[in-house]
GUKOL-796436 format. One record per residue (C-alpha): residue in one letter; x, y, z. Coordinates in steps of 0.001 Angstrom, whole numbers, padded with zeros to 6 digits, always signed. Layout:
BEGIN
AXYZ...
This chain:
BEGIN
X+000000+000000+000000X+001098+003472-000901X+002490+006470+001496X-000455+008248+000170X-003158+005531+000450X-001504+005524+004135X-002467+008424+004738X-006093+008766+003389X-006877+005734+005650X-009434+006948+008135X-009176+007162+011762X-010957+003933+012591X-008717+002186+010055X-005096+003646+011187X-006171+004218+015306X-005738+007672+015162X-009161+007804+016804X-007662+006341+019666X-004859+008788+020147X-007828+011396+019818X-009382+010410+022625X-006240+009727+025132X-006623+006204+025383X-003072+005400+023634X-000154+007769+023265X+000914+008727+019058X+004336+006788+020107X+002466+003777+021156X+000334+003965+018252X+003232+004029+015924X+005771+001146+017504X+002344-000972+017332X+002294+000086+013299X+006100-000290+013012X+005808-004065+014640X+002748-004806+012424X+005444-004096+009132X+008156-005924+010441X+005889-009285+011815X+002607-008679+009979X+000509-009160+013290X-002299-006475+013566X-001831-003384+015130X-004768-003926+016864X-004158-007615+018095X-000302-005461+019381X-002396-003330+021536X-005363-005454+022676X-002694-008231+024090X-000751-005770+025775X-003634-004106+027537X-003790-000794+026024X-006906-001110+024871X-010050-003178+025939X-012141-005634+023844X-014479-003055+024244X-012664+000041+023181X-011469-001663+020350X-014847-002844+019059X-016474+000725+018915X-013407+001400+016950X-013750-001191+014546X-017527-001348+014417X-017411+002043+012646X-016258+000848+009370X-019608-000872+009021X-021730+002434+009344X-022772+005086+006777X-020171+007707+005907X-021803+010644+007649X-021037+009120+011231X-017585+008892+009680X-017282+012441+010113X-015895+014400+012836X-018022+016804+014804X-015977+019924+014194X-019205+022420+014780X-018740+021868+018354X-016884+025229+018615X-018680+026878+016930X-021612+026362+018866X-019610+027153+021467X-018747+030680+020797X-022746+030945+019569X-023363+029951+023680X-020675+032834+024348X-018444+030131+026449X-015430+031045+024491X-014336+033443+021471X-013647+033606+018120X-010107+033888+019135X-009924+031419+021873X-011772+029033+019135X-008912+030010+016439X-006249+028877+018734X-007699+025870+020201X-007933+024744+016466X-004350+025262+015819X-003455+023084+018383X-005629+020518+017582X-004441+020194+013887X-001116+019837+015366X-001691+017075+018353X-004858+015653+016557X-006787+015795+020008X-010111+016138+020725X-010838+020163+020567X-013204+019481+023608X-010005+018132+025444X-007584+021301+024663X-010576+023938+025833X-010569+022057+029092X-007109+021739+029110X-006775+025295+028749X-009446+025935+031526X-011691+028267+028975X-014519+026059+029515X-015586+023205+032250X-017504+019909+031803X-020890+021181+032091X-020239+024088+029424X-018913+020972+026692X-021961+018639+028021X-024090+021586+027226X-022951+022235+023998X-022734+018874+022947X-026180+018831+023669X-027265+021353+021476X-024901+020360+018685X-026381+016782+018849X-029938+017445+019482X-029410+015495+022940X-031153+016887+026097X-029012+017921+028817X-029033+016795+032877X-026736+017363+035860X-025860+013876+036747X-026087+014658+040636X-029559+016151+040472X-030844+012693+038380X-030973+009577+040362X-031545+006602+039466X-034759+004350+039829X-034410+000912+040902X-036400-000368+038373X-033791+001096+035835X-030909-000785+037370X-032681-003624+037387X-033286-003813+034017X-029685-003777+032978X-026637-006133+033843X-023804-003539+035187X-021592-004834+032629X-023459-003909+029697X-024208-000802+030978X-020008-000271+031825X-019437-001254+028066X-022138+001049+026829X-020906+003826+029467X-024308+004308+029732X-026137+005059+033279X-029450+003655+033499X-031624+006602+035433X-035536+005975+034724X-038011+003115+032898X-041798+004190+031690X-042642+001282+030229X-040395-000196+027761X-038264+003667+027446X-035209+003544+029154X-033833+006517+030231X-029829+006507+030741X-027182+009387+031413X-024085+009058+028742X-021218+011425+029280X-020240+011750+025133X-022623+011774+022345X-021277+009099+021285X-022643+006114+018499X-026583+006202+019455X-026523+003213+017154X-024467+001625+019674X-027319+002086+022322X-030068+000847+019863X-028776-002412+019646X-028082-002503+023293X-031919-001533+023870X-032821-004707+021167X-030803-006897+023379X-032916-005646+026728X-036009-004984+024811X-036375-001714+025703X-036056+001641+023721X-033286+003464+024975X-033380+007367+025388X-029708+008654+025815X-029117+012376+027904X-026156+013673+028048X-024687+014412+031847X-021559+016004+032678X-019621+013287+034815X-016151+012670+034049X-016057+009524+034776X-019203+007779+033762X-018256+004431+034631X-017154+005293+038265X-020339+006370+038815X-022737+003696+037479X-020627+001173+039756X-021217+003821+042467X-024703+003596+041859X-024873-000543+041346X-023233-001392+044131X-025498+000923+046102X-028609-000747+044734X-030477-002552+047505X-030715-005870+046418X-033474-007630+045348X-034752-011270+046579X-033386-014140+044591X-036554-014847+042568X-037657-017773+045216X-034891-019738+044158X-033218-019781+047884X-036433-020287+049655X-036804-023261+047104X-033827-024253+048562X-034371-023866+051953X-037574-026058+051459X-036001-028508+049595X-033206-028557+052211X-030540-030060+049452X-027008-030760+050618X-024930-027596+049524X-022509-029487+047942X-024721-031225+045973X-025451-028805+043051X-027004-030396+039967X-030468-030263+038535X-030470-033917+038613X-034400-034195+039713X-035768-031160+037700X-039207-032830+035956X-039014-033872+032448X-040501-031225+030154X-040008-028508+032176X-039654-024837+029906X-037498-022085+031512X-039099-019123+030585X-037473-016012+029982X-040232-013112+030619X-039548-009285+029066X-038184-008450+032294X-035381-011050+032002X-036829-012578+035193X-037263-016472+035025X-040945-018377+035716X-042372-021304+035765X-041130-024172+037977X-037419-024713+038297X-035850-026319+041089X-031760-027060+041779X-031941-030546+043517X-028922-032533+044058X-026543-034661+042285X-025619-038084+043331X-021941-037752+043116X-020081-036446+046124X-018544-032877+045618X-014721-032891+046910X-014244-031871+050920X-012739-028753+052462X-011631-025570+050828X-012922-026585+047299X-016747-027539+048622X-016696-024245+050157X-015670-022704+047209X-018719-023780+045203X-020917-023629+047646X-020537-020121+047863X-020493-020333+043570X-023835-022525+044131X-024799-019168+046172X-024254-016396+043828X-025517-018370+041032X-028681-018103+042298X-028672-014240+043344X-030418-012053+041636X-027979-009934+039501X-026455-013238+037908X-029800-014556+037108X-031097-011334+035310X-027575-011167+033512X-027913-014798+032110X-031570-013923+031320X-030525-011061+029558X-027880-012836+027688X-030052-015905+026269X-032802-013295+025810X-030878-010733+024126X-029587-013627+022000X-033277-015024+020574X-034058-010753+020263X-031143-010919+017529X-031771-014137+016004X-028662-015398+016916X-027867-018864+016520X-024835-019127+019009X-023625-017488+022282X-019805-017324+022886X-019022-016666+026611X-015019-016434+026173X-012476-016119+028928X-009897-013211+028513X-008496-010630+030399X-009238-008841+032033X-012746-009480+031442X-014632-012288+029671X-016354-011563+025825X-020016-012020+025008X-020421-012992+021577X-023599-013838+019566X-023497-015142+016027X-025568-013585+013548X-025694-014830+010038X-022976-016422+010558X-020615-013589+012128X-019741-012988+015723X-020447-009848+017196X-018999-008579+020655X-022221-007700+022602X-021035-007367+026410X-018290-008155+028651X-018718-009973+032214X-016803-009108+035147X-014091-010945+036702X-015574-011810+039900X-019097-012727+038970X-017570-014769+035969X-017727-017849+037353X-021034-017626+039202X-022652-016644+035374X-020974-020045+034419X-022396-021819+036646X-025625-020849+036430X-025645-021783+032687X-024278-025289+034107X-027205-025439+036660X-029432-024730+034106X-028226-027068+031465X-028277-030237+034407X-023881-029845+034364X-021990-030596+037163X-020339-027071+038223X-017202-028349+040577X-016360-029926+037243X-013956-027500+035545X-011484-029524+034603X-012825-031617+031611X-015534-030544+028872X-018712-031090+029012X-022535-031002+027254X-025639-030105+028411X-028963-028938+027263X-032049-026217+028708X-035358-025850+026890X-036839-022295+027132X-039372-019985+025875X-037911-016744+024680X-039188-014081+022495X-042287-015530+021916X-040691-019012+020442X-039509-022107+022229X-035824-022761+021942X-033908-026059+022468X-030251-024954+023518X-027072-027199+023276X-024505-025900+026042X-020788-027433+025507X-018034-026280+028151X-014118-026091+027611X-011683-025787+030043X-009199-023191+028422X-005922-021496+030093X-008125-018345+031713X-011019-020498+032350X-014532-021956+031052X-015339-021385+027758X-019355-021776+027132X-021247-022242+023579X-024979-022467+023768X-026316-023227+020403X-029890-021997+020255X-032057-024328+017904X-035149-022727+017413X-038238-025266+017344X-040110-023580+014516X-037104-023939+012279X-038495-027683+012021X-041141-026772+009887X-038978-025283+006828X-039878-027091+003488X-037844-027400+000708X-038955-024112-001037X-037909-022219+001908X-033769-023888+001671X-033184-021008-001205X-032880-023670-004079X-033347-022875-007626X-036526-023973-009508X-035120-026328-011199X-032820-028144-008364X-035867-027574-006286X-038085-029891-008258X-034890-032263-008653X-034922-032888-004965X-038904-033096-004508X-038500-036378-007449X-035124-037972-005302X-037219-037587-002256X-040228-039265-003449X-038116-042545-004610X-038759-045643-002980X-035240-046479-001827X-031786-045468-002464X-029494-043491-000658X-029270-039409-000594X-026129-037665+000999X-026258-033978+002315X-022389-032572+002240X-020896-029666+003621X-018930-028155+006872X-019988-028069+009757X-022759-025129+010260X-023727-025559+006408X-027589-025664+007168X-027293-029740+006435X-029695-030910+009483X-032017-028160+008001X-032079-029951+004704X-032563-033455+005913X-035450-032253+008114X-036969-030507+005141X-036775-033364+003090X-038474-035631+006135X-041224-032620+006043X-041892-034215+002466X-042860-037544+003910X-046013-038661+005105X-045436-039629+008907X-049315-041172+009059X-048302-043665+006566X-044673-044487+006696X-042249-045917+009407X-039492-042906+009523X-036548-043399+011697X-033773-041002+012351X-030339-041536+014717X-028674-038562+015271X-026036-037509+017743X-027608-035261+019288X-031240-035052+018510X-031329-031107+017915X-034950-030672+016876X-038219-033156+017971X-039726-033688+014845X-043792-034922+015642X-044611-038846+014460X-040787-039729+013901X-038857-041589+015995X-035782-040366+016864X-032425-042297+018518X-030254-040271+020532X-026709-041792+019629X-024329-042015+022897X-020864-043962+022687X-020353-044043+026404X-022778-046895+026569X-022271-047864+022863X-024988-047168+021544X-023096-045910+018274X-024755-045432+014985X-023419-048807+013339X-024926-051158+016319X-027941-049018+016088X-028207-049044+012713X-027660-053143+012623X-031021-052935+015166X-032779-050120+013186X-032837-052650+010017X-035307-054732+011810X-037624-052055+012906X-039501-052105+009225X-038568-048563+008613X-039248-047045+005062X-037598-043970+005796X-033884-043954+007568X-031878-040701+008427X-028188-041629+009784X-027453-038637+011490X-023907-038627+009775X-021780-041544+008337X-018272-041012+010024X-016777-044767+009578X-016599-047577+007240X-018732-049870+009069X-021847-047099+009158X-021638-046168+005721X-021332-050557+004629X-024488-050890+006780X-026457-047971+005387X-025708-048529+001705X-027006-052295+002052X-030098-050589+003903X-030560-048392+000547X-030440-051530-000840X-032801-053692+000061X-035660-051206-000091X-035007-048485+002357X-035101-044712+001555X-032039-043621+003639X-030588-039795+004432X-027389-039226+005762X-024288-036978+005785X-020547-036584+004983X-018168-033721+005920X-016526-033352+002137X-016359-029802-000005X-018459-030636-002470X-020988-032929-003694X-018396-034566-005912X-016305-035676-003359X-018814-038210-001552X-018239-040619-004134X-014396-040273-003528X-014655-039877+000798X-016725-042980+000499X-014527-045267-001870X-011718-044388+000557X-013623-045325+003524X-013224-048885+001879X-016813-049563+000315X-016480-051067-002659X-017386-049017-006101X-020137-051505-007239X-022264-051053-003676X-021956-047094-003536X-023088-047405-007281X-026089-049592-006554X-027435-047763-003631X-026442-043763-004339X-029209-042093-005439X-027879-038345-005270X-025382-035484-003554X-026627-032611-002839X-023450-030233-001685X-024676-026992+000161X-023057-023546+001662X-024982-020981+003521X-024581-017349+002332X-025808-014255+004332X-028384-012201+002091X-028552-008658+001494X-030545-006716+003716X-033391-005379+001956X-033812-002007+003758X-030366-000812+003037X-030013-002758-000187X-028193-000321-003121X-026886-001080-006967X-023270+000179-008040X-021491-000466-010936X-019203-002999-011177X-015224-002406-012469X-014311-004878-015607X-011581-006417-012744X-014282-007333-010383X-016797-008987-012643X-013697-011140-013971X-012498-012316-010815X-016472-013082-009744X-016861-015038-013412X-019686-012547-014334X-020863-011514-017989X-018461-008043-018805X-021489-006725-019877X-022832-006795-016004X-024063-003094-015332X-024661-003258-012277X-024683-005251-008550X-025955-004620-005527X-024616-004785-001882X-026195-003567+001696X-025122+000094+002556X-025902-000953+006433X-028439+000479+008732X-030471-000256+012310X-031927-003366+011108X-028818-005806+009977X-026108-004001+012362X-024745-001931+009763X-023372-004872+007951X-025310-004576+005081X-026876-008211+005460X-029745-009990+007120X-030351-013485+007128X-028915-016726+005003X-030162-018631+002313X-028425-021581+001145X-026365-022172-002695X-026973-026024-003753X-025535-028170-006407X-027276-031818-006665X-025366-034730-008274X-027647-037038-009631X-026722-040425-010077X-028028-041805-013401X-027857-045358-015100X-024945-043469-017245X-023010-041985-014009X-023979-045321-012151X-021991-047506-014453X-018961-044778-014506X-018996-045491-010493X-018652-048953-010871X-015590-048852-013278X-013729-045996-011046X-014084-043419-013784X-012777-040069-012706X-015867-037427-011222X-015187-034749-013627X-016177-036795-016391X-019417-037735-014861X-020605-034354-014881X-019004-033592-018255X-021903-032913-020840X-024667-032971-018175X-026858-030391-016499X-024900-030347-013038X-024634-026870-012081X-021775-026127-009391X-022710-024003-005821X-020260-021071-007124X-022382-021161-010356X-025605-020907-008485X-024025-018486-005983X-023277-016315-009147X-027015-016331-009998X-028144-015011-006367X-025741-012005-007030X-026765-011144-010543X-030225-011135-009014X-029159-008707-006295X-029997-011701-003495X-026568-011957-002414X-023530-009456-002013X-020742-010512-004522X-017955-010427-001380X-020075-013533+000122X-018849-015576-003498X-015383-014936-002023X-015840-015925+001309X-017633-019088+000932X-017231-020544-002907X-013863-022561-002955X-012113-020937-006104
């Protein structure tokens, strides 16, 4: 990159923005820049792992790239509204400006410096310059019911100071005008509107943990007089007896209903200083400001649509990430010292054992959140700083989706409704992992009729609960793997058979013969492409003549994240870009998301999947059996590839062109 391209990089891009604001010095700022030459690790990364700057700080840095160019722009009318208020002069406002072209600080920052104005004056003017209403911080408590409705963290990440709730308008005191976007999406987490005022407090984040920790606290939502009644052992700590079927439920108010009790666990927890330990854990798990905070998390989580929550331990404070689309976005931070009690009341809830730390493990909740009922996954890993939690939210609706709704094309799409309605054979689902594959193989069950056939399914886990199927739950620890229960699954007279995946030679030999002697089996592989199946399973050792008498098709499938249709804007492509994308030269125009309130500013909003569907014919069946190369199977035929079929989405303004890069193998 050029000295001048340097130098037109903005100041979320280079980290000027961070010298501006006097969280880094220029000299740090520049070693970090020299390093990232000489070793080609971020800037960024430099600074984040040597503590200069926060997950957080570093996120409201970054997430401005995503927004429109106007909040790009730097808010230089704040003198002169000053001089309009008569709190400085022209000439005072002359040499501020001087100064500030030469350090590149914030021209707030030099008047105070300079003592021409004081905190109140800049709130003030801020105000008027932003269209914010002003309040002295010390003359605006704040109402318990505000606190309550925010977890301390978010609102020390959002530097925001919750002062007064009407409803679902949240009232908070913020010391900069800084990204109201920023508080928007906090509000969709809490599910509140969020009305910012500008205050004049230094520092902001003093005073909201001022104001927390002076919060009387609330009961702990029955839980401990549940406790008391039960009258468990305290080391015992598991929700070993909680009734079957039992739905957390997650109300607006983050507050959990509904009957939930924390019984005991049959397995001793270790004596002495470690059984204190997590009793105490056991303890603040069940208090009040831990509960609301893992409320707020899940809930904030099903608000967004996320499909995953990250809970990652750093320092010096662990990272709240949900997955959207397929990205991960920093949401909140948790404190060190409740860190572990959050943990374990995700463990508690998810019926894991909480003195183990030591070892992974898996769990699973049911709840009721945002109006939908959720089936959540939670897998623990004991990294170097701690616990590391993933809950995977499957939402229970998703069962439903048919094959229209998988984003195929017409003609693929009636391709798979006339594979699906054969008799027998076999039909594989490839991909990654997180490719949308259980999604297909449930859609193509919703094309059965459960009233008059025997379907089956093993999978490991059971994600969804699909109604009139029977479903296995595969577990190894008592080996119940998928070839034994396949062997027993044979003499169940089943018509329809999904193998959950097919990860060894001795599944894959028993479900081929099942495709052939008159079963209609589904299953998966982990391979790149639909191609590839017939490769990953001659290597497996089955022989060419069986996977040619019992394949019946591939279908090979990526998801890509759509544009977002409120922000969604044409531009003209360069003869360069349309060449690398394999695009008609004559392409006038494509489309991509400009970003706004409703996809995050990243331009997209929801996925849709790109197929490609390998039929096997007589023709290709016969080229299987001799070991003829893949390639020329295909040749001459009407197989279309996924980065063919991704290439249609963008032409037809579905899909941003940058998602052909990141997910079509080139």
């Amino acid at each position: 990159m050029s000295d001048e391209n340097e130098q037109q990089k903005p100041d979320y891009i280079s980290g000027d923005a961070l010298v501006k604001q006097d969280l880094i010095t220029r000299e740090e700022l520049e070693e970090a820049h020299a390093r990232e030459k000489e070793s080609g690790t971020p800037w960024y990364r430099q600074l984040l792992h040597s503590g200069k700057v926060s997950f957080g700080v570093l996120e409201d840095l970054l997430y401005r790239e995503f927004h429109p160019k106007s909040t790009h722009e730097t808010h230089h009318q704040l003198g002169k509204t000053l001089v309009e208020m008569r709190a400085i002069t022209e000439e005072q406002l002359q040499e501020a400006l001087a100064e500030q072209k030469k350090s590149g600080r914030l021209l707030g920052s030099i008047l105070l410096d300079r003592g021409w104005i004081n905190r109140r004056t800049r709130a003030k003017a801020l105000g008027k310059q932003h269209r914010m209403e002003f309040a002295e911080a010390e003359k605006t408590p704040s109402e318990r019911e505000a606190l309550d409705a925010v977890p301390e963290s978010m609102a020390r990440k959002h530097n925001m100071l919750p002062v007064r709730l009407e409803g679902d308008k949240l009232t908070v005191l913020v010391n900069t005008p800084q990204d109201r976007q920023a508080l928007r999406n906090a509000g969709l987490l809490l599910g509140k509107r969020i009305h910012p005022v500008l205050c004049d407090l230094d520092d902001i984040r003093e005073e909201i943990e001022t104001r927390y920790r002076q919060r009387p606290q609330r009961s702990l939502l029955g839980l401990r007089k549940k406790n008391k009644e039960a009258a468990p052992d305290k080391s015992k700590v598991k929700e070993r007896d909680r009734p079957a079927g039992v739905v957390t439920t997650f109300t607006q108010e983050g507050e959990e209903k509904g009957e939930q009790t924390v019984a005991t666990k049959s397995d001793e927890v270790k004596a002495g200083s470690d059984s204190t330990r997590f009793e105490e854990i056991a303890r603040e798990a069940s208090g009040a400001p831990v509960v609301k905070l893992v409320s707020t998390i899940i809930e904030g989580a099903a608000n967004s649509a996320a499909t995953d929550i990250h809970i990652d331990p750093q320092e010096p404070e662990a990272r709240v990430r949900y997955r959207i689309d397929g990205i991960l976005h920093d949401v909140m931070s948790i404190p060190k010292h409740i860190e572990q009690a959050v943990i374990s009341r995700i463990k508690i809830l998810s019926d894991l054992d909480i003195t183990e730390t030591r070892h992974p493990q898996d769990g699973h909740m049911r709840l009721r959140a945002s109006n939908a009922e959720y089936d959540v996954r939670v897998a623990s890993l004991p990294t170097f700083l701690g616990e590391r939690i993933v809950l995977r939210l499957l939402d229970q609706s998703s069962v439903l989706a048919g094959i229209r709704d998988l984003g195929l094309e017409k003609d693929d799409e009636g391709k798979l409704v006339r594979l699906i309605g054969q008799p027998y054979g076999m039909i594989l689902v490839t991909g990654p992992t997180g490719s949308g594959k259980t999604t297909t193989l449930y859609a193509a069950l919703n094309q059965k009729n459960v009233l008059t056939e025997s379907i089956v399914t093993l999978e490991d886990p059971v994600e969804y609960q699909l109604s009139g199927i029977n479903q296995v739950q595969i577990d190894t620890d008592i080996d119940r793997t998928f070839a034994r229960t396949l062997r027993a699954a044979l003499r169940q007279d089943i018509d329809v058979l999904l193998v959950g995946e097919i990860r060894d030679a001795e599944t894959a030999y028993i479900a081929i013969r099942a495709a052939m002697t008159g079963h209609l089996v589904f299953s998966t592989l982990h391979t790149n492409d639909a191609l590839e199946a017939v490769g990953t399973l001659r290597n497996m050792g089955v022989p060419s003549y069986l996977i040619a008498s019992a394949l019946t098709a591939v279908v090979g499938q990526r998801l890509v994240r759509k544009i977002c249709p409120d922000c969604r804007t044409g531009f003209e492509p360069s003869h360069e870009y349309l060449q690398s994308l394999g695009l008609p030269e004559d392409t006038k125009e494509l489309y991509k998301g400009e970003g706004c309130e409703n996809c995050y500013h990243t331009g997209n909003r929801g996925r849709t999947g790109i197929f490609e569907i390998f039929e096997v014919t007589p023709d290709v069946r016969k080229m299987i059996a001799t070991d003829q190369p893949m390639e020329d199977m295909v040749a001459g035929s009407d197989y279309k590839r996924m980065g063919e079929r991704c290439r249609t989405k963008v032409l037809n303004g579905d899909v941003n062109p940058e998602e052909y890069f990141r997910v079509v193998r080139m």
